[in-house]
C-alpha positions as CSV (number, residue, x, y, z in Angstrom):
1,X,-57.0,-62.1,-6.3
2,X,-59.1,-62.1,-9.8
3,X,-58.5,-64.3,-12.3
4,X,-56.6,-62.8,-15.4
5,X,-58.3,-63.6,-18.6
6,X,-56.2,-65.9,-19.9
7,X,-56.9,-68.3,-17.1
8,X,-60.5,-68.1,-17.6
9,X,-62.4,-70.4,-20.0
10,X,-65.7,-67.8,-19.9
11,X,-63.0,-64.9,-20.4
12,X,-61.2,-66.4,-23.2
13,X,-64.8,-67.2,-25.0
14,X,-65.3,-63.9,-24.6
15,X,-62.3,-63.1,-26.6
16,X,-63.9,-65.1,-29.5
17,X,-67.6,-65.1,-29.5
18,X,-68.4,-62.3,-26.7
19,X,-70.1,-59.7,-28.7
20,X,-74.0,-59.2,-29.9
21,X,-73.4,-59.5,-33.6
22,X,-71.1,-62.5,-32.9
23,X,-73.7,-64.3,-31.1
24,X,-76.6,-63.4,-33.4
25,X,-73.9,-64.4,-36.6
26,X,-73.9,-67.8,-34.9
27,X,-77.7,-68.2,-34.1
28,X,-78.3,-67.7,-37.6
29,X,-75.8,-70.5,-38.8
30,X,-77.8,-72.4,-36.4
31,X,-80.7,-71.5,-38.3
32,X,-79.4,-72.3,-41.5
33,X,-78.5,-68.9,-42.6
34,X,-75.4,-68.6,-44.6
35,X,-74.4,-66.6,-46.9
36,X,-73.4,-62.7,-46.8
37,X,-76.7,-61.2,-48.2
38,X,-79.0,-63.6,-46.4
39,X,-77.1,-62.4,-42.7
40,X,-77.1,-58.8,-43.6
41,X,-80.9,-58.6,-44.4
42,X,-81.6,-60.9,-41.4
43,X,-79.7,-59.0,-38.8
44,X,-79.6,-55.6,-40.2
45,X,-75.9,-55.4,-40.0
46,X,-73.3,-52.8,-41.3
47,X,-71.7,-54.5,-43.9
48,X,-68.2,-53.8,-42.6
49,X,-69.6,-55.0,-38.8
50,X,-70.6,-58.2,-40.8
51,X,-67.2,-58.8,-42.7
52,X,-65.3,-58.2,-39.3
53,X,-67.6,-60.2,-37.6
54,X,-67.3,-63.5,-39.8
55,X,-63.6,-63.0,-40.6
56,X,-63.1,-63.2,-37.1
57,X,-64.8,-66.9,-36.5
58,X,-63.5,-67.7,-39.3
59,X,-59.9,-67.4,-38.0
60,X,-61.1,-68.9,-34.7
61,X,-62.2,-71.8,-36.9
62,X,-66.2,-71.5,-35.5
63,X,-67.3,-71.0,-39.0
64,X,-65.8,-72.2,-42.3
65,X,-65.8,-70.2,-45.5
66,X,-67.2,-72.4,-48.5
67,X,-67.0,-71.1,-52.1
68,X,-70.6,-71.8,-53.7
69,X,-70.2,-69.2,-56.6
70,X,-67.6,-68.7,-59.0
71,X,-68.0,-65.8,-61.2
72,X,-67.5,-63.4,-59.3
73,X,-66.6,-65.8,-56.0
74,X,-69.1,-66.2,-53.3
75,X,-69.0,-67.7,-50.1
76,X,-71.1,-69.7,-47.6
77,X,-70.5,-69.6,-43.6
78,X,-70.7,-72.9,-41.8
79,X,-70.6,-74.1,-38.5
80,X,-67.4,-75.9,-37.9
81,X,-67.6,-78.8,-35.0
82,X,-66.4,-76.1,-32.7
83,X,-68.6,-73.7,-33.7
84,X,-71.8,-76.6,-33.5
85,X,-70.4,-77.3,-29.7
86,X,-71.4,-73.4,-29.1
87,X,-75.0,-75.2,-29.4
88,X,-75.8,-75.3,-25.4
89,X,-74.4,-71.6,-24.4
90,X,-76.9,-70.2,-27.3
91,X,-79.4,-72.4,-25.9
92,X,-78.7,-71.1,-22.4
93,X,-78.7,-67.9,-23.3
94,X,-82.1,-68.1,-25.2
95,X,-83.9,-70.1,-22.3
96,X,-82.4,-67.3,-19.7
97,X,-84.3,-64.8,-22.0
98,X,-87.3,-66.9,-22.2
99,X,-87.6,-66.7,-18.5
100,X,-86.8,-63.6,-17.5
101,X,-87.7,-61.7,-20.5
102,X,-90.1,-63.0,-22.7
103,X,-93.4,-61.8,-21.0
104,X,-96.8,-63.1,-20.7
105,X,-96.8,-63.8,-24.2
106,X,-94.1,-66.8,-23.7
107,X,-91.6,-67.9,-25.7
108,X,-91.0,-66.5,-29.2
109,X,-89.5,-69.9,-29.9
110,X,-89.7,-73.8,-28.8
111,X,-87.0,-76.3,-29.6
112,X,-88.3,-79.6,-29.8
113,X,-86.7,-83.2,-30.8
114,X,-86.8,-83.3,-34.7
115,X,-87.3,-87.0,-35.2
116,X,-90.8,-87.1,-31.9
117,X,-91.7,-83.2,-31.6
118,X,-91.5,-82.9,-27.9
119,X,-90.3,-79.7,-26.4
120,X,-86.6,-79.8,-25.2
121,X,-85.1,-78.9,-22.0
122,X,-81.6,-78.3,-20.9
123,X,-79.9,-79.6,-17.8
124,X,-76.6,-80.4,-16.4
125,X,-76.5,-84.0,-15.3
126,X,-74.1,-86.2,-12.8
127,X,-73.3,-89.1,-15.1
128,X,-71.7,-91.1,-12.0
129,X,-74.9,-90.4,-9.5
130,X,-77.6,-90.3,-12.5
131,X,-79.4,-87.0,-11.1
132,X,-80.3,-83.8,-12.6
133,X,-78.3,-81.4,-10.8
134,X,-79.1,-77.7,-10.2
135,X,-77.3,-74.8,-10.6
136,X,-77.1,-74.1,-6.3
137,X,-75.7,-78.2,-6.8
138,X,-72.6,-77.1,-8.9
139,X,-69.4,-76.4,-7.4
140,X,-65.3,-76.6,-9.1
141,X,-62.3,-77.4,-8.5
142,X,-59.1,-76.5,-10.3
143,X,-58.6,-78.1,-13.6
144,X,-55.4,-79.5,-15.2
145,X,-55.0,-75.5,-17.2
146,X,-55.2,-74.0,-14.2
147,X,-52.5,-71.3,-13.5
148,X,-51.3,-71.0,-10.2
149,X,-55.2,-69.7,-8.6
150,X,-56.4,-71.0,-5.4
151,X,-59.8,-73.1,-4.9
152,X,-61.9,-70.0,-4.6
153,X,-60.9,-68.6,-7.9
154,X,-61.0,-72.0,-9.8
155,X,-64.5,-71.8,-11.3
156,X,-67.7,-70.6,-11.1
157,X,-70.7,-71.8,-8.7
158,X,-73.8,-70.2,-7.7
């Protein structure tokens, strides 16, 4: 039996983040990008695509709205700690297109450690056994939200 969407974490984050412009919103906030005009001329947005856009993280408290102009009123987007904890799935989903899109050219982009320079890299690690763990390692098990699914249907694992 499928899962219905409100028992799914990846479903529900959908909900809330699981559209281009969404996504693209947030990788600019990561960038620093933050007010209306600065998104709009980056991403080549409809205006009213943009408003709808940022209202709605802005009601799902990912970004904040912060007034940095007066006459007439103005507003800045920041990440909000729940919007920075978005930080690996953009990450994922960049790498992902780095492999299997990018071409022979590489990488339009490397993340590296700010304070060394040294590129990044992103894992999932086993805190208890200290070891790297790859994706064919993970497996699930129902959490303490889960409603009434069997094991099969708990998670995801590849």
């Amino acid at each position: 039996m499928p899962m219905s969407p409100a028992g799914c974490s990846i479903a529900d984050t959908l909900e809330v983040i699981g559209d281009r412009w969404s996504i693209l919103i947030l990788r600019d906030a990561f960038r620093g990008v933050r007010r209306f005009d600065e998104l709009q001329r980056d991403l080549g947005i409809a205006r009213n695509v943009l408003t709808d856009r940022l209202q709605k993280l802005v009601d799902h408290r990912v970004l904040m709205r912060r007034p940095y102009q007066t006459r007439p009123t103005r507003y800045e987007y920041r990440l909000t700690p729940k919007g920075r904890d978005l930080s690996p799935a953009l990450v994922a989903l960049m790498r992902w297109g780095d492999t299997w899109l990018a071409g022979d050219a590489g990488p339009p982009l490397v993340l590296t450690h700010r304070e060394c320079g040294a590129p990044l890299d992103q894992a999932f690690v086993c805190w208890s056994c200290d070891t790297t763990v790859t994706p064919t390692e993970i497996g699930s098990r129902p959490g303490p939200g889960a409603k009434g699914f069997g094991r099969a249907n708990a998670g995801i694992s590849a």
